[in-house]
Structures are given as structure tokens and as C-alpha cells.
Legacy VTK file of the C-alpha trace (Angstrom):
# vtk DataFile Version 3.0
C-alpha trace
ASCII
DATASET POLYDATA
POINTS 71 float
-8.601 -35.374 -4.773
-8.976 -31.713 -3.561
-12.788 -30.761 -2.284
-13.886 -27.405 -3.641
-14.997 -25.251 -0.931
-17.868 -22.568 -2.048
-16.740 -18.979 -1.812
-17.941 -16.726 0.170
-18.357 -13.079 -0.356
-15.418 -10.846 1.174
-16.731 -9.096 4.062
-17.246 -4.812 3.228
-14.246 -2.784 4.439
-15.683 -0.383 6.988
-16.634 3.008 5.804
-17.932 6.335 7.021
-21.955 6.396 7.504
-22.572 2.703 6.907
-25.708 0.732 8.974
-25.350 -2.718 10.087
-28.406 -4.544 11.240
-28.332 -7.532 13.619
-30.961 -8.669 15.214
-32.443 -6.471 17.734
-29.835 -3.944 16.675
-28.200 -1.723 14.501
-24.707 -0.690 14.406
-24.031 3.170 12.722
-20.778 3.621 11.918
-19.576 7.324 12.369
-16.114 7.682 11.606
-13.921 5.722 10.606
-9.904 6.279 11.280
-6.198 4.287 11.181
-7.237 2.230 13.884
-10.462 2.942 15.317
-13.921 3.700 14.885
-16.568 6.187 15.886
-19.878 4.083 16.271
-23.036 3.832 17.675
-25.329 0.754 18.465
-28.686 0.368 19.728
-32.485 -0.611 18.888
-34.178 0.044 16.076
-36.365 2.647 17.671
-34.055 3.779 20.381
-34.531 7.806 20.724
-30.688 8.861 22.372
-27.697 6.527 21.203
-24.407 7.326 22.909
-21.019 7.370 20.586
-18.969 4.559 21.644
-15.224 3.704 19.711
-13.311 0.603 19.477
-11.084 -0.843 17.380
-11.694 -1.575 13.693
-10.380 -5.221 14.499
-12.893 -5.797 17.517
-16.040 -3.960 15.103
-15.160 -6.602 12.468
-15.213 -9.921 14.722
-18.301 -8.354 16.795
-20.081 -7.882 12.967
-18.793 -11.385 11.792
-20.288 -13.395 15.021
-23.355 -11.335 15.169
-24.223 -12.287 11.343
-24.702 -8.439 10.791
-26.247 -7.441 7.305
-25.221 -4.359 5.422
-28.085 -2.490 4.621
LINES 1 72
71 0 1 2 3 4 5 6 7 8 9 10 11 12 13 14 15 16 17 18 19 20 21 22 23 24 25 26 27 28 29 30 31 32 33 34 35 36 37 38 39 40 41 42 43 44 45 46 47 48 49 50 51 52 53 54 55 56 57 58 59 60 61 62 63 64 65 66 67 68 69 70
């Protein structure tokens, strides 16, 4: 007998201008390229958020483990 695992929704491909909250943060994504990504994370009410890139691999694992919400 095979058990019927629920689906889950497919995770959103990374795109130019999106917001991902977590909590106690929020992730901006910039730019997106080939290979890596123009970003910026901090608080909610931070006032100067530095540009920080990384790899679109890394972004995606960091999002998945963090339980981050599109908004």
C-alpha cells in the first residue's frame, strides 16, 4: 500500500523587488542575477540597511529554515 503524502506548495522562484518576512526580519531582494543576489535584511523598522549578496542557493535554504512568508 503506498501512503499519500500532502503536497506542498512549490517554493516562489526569486525575483527582483520581492519582501520576505521572518520573524524579527525582513529580507528585500534587490537584484536578482545567474547566480547571485543583491539583498538586504534587517528589522522591520530599521532606518539604514546595508546591501549584502550571496548566492541564490544559500538565499533559498536561509528562506526555507527561517519559515519566511512572501508578502
Amino acid at each position: 500500500m503506498l501512503k499519500v503524502l500532502p503536497l506542498r506548495p512549490s517554493p516562489q522562484p526569486l525575483a527582483n523587488g520581492q519582501v520576505w518576512r521572518m520573524a524579527g526580519a525582513n529580507l528585500k531582494v534587490d537584484m536578482v542575477g545567474k547566480l547571485l543576489v543583491h539583498y538586504k535584511l534587517a528589522k522591520p523598522d530599521a532606518v539604514r540597511v546595508p546591501c549584502s549578496i550571496n548566492s541564490i542557493k544559500t538565499i533559498e535554504a536561509f528562506l526555507k529554515t527561517n519559515k519566511a512568508v512572501l508578502v
